[in-house]
C-alpha positions in Angstrom: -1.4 13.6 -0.7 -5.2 12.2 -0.6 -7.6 14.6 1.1 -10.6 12.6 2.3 -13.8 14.4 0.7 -16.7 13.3 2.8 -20.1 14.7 2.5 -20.5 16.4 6.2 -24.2 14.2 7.7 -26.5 16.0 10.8 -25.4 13.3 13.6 -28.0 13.9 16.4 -28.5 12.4 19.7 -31.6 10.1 20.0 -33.3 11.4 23.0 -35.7 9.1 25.4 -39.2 9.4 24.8 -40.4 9.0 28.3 -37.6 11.2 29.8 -36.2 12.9 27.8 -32.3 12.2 28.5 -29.7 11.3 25.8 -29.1 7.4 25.1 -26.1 5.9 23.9 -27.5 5.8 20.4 -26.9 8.2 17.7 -28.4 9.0 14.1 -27.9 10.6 10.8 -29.7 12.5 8.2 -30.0 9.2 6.1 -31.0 6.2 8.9 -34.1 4.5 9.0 -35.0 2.3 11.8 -37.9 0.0 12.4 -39.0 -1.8 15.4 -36.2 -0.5 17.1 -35.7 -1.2 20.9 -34.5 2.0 22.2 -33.0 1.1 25.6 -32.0 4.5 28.1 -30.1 3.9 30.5 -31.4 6.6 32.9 -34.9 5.5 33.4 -33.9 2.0 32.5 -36.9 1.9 30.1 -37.6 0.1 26.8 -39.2 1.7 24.0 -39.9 0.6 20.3 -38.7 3.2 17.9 -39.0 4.3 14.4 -36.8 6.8 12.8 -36.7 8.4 9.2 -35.1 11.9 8.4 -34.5 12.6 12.0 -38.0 11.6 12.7 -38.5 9.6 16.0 -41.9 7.8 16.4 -42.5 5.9 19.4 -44.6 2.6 18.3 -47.1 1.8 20.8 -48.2 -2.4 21.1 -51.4 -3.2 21.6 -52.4 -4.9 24.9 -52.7 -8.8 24.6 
């Protein structure tokens, strides 16, 4: 008998910056994203993320 010895990661919710509301992604203790479109499908709004250690930062671009 194999018992399956995983190391237990935080698994969070990625939450919408503008409202707030849970999206349909997820993330762990050890992802990294960059330049991440970060679609929620309540407001139907599209935001570039960046994440590190749970970290969300919203990247703002700069008006042409």
């Amino acid at each position: 008998m194999t018992t399956n010895h995983k190391k237990p990661y935080n698994v969070e919710w990625i939450l919408c910056p503008i409202c707030g509301s849970k999206t349909r992604d997820r993330i762990r203790e050890d992802t990294v994203l960059k330049n991440y479109p970060l679609y929620c499908p309540k407001c139907k709004r599209e935001t570039l993320i960046e994440v590190k250690d749970l970290q969300l930062t919203v990247i703002t671009e700069p008006d042409a």
